[in-house]
C-alpha positions in Angstrom: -35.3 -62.5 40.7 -39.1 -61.1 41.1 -39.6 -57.5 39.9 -39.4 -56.2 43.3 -36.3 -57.4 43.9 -34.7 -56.2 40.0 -36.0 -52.2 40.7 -34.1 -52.3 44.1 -31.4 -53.6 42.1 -31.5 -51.0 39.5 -32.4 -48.5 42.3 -29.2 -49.6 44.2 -27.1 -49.4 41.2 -28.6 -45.6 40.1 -27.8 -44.4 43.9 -24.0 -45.9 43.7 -23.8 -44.2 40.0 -24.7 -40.8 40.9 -22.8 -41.1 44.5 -20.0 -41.4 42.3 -20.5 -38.6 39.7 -21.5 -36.3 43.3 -17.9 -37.8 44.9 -16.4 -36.9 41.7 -17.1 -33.5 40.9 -16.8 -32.6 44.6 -12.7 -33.9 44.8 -12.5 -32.4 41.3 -14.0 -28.6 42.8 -11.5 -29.1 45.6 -8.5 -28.9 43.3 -10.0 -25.8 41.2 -8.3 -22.8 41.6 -9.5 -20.0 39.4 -7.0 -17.7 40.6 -3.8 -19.9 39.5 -2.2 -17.9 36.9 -1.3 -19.9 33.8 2.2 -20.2 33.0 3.3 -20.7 29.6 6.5 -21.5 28.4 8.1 -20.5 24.7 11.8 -20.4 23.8 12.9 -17.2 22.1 13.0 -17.5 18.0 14.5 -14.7 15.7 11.5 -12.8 15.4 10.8 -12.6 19.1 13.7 -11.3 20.5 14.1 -8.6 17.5 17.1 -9.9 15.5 15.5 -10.1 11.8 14.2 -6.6 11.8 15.9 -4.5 14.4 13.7 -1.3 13.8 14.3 -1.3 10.2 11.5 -1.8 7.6 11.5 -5.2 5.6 12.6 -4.2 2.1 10.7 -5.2 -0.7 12.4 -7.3 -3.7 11.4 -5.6 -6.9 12.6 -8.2 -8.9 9.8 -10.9 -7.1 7.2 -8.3 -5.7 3.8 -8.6 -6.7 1.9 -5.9 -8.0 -0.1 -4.8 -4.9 3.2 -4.9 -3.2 4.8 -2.4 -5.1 2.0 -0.4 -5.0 2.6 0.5 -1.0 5.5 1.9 -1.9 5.5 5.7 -1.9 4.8 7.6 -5.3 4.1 3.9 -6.6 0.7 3.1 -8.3 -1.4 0.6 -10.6 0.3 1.5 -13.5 4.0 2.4 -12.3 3.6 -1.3 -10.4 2.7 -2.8 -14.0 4.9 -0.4 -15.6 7.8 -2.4 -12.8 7.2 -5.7 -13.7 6.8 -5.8 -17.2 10.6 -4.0 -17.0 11.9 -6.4 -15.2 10.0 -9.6 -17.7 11.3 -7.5 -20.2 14.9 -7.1 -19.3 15.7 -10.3 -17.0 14.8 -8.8 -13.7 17.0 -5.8 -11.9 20.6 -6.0 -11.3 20.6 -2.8 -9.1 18.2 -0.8 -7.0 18.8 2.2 -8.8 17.8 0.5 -12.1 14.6 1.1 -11.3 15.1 4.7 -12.5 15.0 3.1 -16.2 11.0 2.1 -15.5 8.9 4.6 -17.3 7.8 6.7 -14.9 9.7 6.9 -12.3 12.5 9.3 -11.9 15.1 10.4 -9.1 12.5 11.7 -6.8 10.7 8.7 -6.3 14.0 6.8 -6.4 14.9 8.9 -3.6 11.6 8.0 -1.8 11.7 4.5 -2.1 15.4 3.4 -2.0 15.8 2.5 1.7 12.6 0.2 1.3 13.4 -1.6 -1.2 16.2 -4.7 -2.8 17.0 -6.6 -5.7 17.4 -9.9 -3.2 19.9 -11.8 -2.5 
C-alpha cells in the first residue's frame, strides 16, 4: 500500500469508529427517560415494620453497659457510671434492677427515674 492509499485507510476506519460511537449514543438517548421513577424493592425486617421497639425505649443492661452509656441515663454521671461498674466487678454483676439502689450514690429517686430504661439482660 502507498501512503496515500494507508491515510484513506485510516481515514475510512476513524469515520466508521466515530459513526458508531454517534449511532451509539443516539439509540442509547432514545431509551433515556429522566422522568421514570426508580422502583426499589426491600422485604420488611423486624426493625422496619416496628416489632423490636414498638414505641418503647431500648433498655440499657447495667450489667454490660459501658460507661458513657450509663451516663445518658437521667441523674447518672462520670462518677455514678464508674461508681456502677465497679459495683457490679465487685459483686458479680446485678441480679435485679432495683439492686442498683446498693451503688453509692444512688438512691430511690433516681431508681425511680431510671427504672423503665433500664435491665439486667436476659
Amino acid at each position: 500500500m502507498t501512503a496515500g492509499k494507508l491515510d484513506r485507510f485510516w481515514a475510512l476506519i476513524t469515520l466508521l469508529l466515530i459513526a458508531v460511537i454517534v449511532i451509539g449514543g443516539i439509540i442509547v438517548w432514545q431509551n433515556y427517560r429522566p422522568n421514570h421513577p426508580i422502583e426499589i424493592s426491600l422485604s420488611p425486617t423486624p426493625e422496619s415494620t416496628g416489632e423490636v421497639c414498638q414505641g418503647e425505649p431500648q433498655k440499657i443492661d447495667i450489667n454490660r453497659a459501658e460507661a458513657w452509656l450509663l451516663e445518658a441515663l437521667p441523674g447518672i454521671g462520670p462518677s455514678k457510671a464508674q461508681a456502677i461498674i465497679a459495683y457490679r466487678q465487685q459483686n458479680g454483676g446485678f441480679s435485679d434492677i432495683a439492686e442498683i439502689t446498693e451503688v453509692e450514690g444512688i438512691g430511690q429517686t433516681i431508681y425511680n427515674d431510671i427504672r423503665e430504661l433500664i435491665t439486667v439482660g436476659d
